[in-house]
C-alpha positions as CSV (number, residue, x, y, z in Angstrom):
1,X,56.6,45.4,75.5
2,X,57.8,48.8,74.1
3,X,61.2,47.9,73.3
4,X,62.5,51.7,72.5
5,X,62.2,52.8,76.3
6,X,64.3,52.5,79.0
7,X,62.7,49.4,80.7
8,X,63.1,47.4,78.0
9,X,66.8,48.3,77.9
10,X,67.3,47.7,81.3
11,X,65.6,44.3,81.7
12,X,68.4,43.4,78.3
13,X,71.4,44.8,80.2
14,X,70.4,42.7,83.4
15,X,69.7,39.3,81.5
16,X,72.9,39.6,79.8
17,X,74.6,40.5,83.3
18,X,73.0,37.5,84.5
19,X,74.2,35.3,82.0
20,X,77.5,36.7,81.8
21,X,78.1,36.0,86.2
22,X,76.8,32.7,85.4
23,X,79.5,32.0,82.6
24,X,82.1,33.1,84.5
25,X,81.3,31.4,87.6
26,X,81.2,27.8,85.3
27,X,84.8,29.2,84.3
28,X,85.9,29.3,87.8
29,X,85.0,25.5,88.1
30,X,86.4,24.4,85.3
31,X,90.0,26.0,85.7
32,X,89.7,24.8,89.1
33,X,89.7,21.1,87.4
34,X,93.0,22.3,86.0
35,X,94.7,24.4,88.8
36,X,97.4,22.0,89.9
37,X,98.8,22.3,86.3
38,X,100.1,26.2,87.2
39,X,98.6,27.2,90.6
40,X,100.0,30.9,90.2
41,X,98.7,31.1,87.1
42,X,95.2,29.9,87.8
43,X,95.0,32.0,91.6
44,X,95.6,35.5,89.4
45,X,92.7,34.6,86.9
46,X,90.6,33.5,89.6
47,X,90.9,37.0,91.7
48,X,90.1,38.8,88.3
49,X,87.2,36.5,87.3
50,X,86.0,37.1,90.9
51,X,86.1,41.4,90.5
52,X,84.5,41.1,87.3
53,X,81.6,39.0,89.0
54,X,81.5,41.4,91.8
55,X,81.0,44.3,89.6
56,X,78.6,42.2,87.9
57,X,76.4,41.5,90.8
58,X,76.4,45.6,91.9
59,X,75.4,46.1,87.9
60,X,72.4,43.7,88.1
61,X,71.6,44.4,92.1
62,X,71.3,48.1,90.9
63,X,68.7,47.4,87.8
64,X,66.6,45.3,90.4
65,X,66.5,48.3,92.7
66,X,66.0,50.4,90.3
67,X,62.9,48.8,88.7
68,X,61.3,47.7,92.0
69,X,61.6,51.2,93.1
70,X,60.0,52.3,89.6
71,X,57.0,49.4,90.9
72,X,56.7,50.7,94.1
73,X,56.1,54.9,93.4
74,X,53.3,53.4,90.1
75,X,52.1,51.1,92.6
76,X,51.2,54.5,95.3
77,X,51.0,56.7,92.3
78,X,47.6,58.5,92.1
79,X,47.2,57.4,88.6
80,X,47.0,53.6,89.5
81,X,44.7,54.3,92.1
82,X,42.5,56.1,89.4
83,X,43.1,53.9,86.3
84,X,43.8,50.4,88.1
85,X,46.2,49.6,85.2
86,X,48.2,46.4,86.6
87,X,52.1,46.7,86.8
88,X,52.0,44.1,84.0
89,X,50.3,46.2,82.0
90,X,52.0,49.9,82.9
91,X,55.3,48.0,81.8
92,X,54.0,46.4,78.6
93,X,52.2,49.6,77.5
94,X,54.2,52.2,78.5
95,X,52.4,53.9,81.4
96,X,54.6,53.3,84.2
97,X,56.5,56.8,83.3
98,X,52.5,58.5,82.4
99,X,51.8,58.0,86.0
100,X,54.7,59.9,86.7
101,X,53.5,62.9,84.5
102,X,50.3,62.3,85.6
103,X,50.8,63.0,89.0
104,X,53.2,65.8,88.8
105,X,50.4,67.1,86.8
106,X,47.5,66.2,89.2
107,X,49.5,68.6,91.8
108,X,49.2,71.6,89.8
109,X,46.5,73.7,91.1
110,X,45.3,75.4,87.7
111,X,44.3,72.2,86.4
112,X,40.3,71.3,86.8
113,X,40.2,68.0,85.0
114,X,42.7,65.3,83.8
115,X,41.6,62.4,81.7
116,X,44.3,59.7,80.4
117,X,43.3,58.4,77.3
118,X,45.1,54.5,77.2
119,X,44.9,54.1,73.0
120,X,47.4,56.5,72.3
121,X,49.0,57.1,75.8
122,X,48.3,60.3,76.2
123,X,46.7,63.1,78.9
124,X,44.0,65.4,78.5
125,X,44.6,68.7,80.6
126,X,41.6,71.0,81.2
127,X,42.6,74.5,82.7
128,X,41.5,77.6,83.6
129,X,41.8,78.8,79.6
130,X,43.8,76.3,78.1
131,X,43.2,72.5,77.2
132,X,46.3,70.3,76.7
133,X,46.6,66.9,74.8
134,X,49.9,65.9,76.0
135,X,51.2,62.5,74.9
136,X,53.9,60.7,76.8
137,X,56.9,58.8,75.2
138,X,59.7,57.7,77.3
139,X,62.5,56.6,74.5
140,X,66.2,55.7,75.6
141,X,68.9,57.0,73.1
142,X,69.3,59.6,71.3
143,X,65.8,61.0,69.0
144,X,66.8,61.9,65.8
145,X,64.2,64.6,63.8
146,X,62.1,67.5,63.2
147,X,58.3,68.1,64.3
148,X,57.5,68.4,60.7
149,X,59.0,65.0,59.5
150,X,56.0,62.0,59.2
151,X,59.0,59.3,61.6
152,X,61.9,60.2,63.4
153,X,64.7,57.8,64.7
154,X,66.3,56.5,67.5
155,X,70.0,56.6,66.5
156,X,73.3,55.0,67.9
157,X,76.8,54.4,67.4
158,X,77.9,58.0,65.7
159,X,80.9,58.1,63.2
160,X,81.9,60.8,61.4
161,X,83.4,60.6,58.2
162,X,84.5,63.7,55.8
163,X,83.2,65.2,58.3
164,X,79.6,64.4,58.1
165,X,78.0,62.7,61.4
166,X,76.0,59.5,61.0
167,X,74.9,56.9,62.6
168,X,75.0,53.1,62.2
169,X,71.9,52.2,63.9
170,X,68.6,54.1,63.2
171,X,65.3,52.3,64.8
172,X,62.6,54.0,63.0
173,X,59.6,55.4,65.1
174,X,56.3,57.0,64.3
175,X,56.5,61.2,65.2
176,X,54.1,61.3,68.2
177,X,53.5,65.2,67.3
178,X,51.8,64.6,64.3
179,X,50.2,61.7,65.6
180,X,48.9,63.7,68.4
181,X,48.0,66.2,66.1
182,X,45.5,63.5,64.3
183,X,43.9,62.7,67.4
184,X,43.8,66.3,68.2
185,X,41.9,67.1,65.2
186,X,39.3,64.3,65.8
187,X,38.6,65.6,69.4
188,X,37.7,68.6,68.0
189,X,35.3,67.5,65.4
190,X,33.8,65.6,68.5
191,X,34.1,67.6,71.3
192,X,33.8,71.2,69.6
193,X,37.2,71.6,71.9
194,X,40.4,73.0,71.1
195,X,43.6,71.7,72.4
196,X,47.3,72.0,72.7
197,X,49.5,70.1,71.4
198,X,52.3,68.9,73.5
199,X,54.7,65.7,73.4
200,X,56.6,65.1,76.8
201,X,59.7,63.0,76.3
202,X,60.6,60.9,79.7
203,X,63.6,58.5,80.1
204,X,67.1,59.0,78.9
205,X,66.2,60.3,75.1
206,X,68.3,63.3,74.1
207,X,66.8,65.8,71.6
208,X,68.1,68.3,69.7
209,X,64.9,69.6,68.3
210,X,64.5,73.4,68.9
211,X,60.6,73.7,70.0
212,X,58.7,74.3,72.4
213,X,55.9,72.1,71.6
214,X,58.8,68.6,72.6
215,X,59.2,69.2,76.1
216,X,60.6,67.5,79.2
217,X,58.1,67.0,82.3
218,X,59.7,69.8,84.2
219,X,59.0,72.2,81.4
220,X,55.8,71.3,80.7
221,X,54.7,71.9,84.6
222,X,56.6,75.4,84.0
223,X,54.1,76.0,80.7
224,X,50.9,75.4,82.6
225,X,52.4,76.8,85.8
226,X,52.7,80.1,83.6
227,X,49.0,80.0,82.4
228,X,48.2,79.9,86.2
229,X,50.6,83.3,86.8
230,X,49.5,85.5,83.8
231,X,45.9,84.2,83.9
């Protein structure tokens, strides 16, 4: 499983949810064992124990509803019903949040074909004028880089010091631009085609790059939404 995006980071929060109700729920027994020893004592540890496990349950009842929803709109989506890529598989591989594009995508009247190439997780777009090649990351945290750069990095836990910003964690990933790019190039060898490059970036990454070639979804139905108005 892609362990950058956000389902991975859920399905982590929930286990340790999980295992953190369980531990406190043993905890309850076992000052129970001891309660006649300061009854007062024990009743106001117990009350607190039992919030945190309450707020516990919400936090991991609210990733299961979350997720299951996430199942249920891939399991209608358009894109299933095309590819017939399991839910196993659309979680391992990262296309639970393509089918989203995808059908967003799908809707938009300009577009004659789409094509979803499963190697590189990616959509081919054939408009009016234009042909896209938009690949689809979903990342959770905050992307660190420039177009240009060969890797950029998933970043956390900012500190500033002299007052330069870094960052104590920095998970390494490949630049899906350039990658697209490469694929881009042999498509065109093959096909005799031409295509744009896009990157859409799902999930909860924040960017700070300044171009219009790393877009979110909504922006990229604006772009070809604009091909179809001045076309």
């Amino acid at each position: 499983m892609d362990t950058k995006n956000k389902y991975f980071a859920y399905i982590k929060i929930g286990i340790v949810l999980i295992v953190v109700y369980i531990s406190l729920g043993t905890l309850i027994t076992i000052l129970q064992l001891y309660s006649d020893i300061n009854q007062n004592l024990f009743s106001v540890m117990e009350s607190i124990i039992k919030l945190s496990r309450t707020f516990l349950m919400i936090g991991i009842l609210g990733i299961i509803a979350y997720i299951g929803n996430k199942i249920y709109l891939y399991v209608i989506s358009k894109f299933f019903l095309e590819t017939k890529i399991s839910i196993i598989d659309a979680f391992l591989n990262g296309f639970v949040d393509m089918a989203f594009v995808f059908d967003k995508i799908k809707a938009i009247k300009s577009v004659k074909k789409i094509e979803v190439d499963t190697k590189d997780g990616s959509l081919l777009i054939e408009t009016e004028n234009v042909n896209y090649k938009v690949i689809v990351r979903d990342y959770f945290g905050k992307v660190d880089g420039k177009i240009a750069y060969s890797n950029w990095y998933l970043v956390s836990k900012k500190r500033t010091k002299y007052n330069q910003v870094s960052y104590k964690k920095r998970v390494k990933i490949p630049n899906p631009y350039r990658e697209n790019a490469k694929s881009i190039e042999r498509l065109r060898i093959k096909e005799n085609k031409e295509y744009e490059n896009l990157v859409v970036i799902t999930g909860f990454g924040k960017m700070d790059m300044d171009s219009d070639k790393i877009v979110r979804i909504y922006e990229l139905i604006e772009i070809i939404d604009q091909e179809m108005i001045f076309s």
